[in-house]
Residue, then its C-alpha position, 0 to 999 in steps of 0.5 A: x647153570x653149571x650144576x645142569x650142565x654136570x647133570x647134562x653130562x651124566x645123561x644117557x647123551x654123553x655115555x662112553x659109548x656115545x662120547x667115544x663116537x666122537x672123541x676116539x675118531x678125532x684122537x685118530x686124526x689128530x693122533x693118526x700114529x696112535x693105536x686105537x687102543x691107545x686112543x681108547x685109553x685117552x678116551x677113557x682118561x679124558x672121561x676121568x679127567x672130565x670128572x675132576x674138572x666138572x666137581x672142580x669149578x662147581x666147587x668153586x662157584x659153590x664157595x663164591x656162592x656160600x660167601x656172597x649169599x649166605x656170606x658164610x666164613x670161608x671154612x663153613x663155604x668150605x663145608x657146604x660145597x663140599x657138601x653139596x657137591x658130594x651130594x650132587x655126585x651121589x645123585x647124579x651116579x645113582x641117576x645113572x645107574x638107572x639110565x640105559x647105556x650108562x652104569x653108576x661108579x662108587x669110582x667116579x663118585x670118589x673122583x667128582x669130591x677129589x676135583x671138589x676137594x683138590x680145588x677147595x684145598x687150592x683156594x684155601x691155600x692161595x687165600x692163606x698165602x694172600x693173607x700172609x702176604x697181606x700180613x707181612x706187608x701191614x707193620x712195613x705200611x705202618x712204619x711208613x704212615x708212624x715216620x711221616x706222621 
């Protein structure tokens, strides 16, 4: 679901100049002392930033996907989605170099597998930190069973 949702993101419905209709005026609003060129840069940002966020949770649900239903080792979940997500980037930049109102981007294909991979690479840490901490807890827990055993 998440896949079609990034996919719906990339159609001609959420180009720049149809996003920034919207986005731009609220900025104003919210932000009424910004110049609109700087509302139109925080458009353009919060463009990007969509771009890392979108590759960034579909990352993730690709790993969790990888490790339930394939039941991979976390490096080869790591690897697919990966994998997957930069292949979902290339489609959907190629798709859009083919959609009115909107342009292909070797730029964002190289954004999406950042937010894939900087997400990857956080899961991978936290789980190297759990384990340690799970590792570094196991000779204390087995004192405790050898003394009252």
């Amino acid at each position: 679901m998440w896949l079609g949702l990034v996919l719906l993101l990339g159609s001609a419905h959420f180009g720049p100049s149809q996003t920034q209709q919207q986005v731009v005026p609220l900025l104003r609003l919210l932000a009424a002392w910004m110049p609109a060129s700087g509302a139109q840069t925080v458009h353009a940002v919060l463009r990007k930033i969509s771009h890392l966020t979108e590759y960034a949770v579909l990352a993730l649900l690709w790993v969790r996907a990888f490790q339930s239903w394939r039941r991979l080792s976390l490096k080869m979940a790591f690897g697919a989605a990966l994998a997957v997500c930069l292949t979902c980037a290339v489609v959907d930049e190629a798709h859009q170099a083919r959609v009115p109102g909107r342009h292909g981007s070797v730029r964002d294909v190289a954004l999406d597998s950042l937010g894939a991979l900087a997400a990857l690479i956080v899961v991978r840490t936290r789980k190297h930190v759990m384990d340690d901490r799970v590792a570094s807890r196991a000779p204390l827990d087995v004192a405790r069973v050898d003394r009252s055993g």
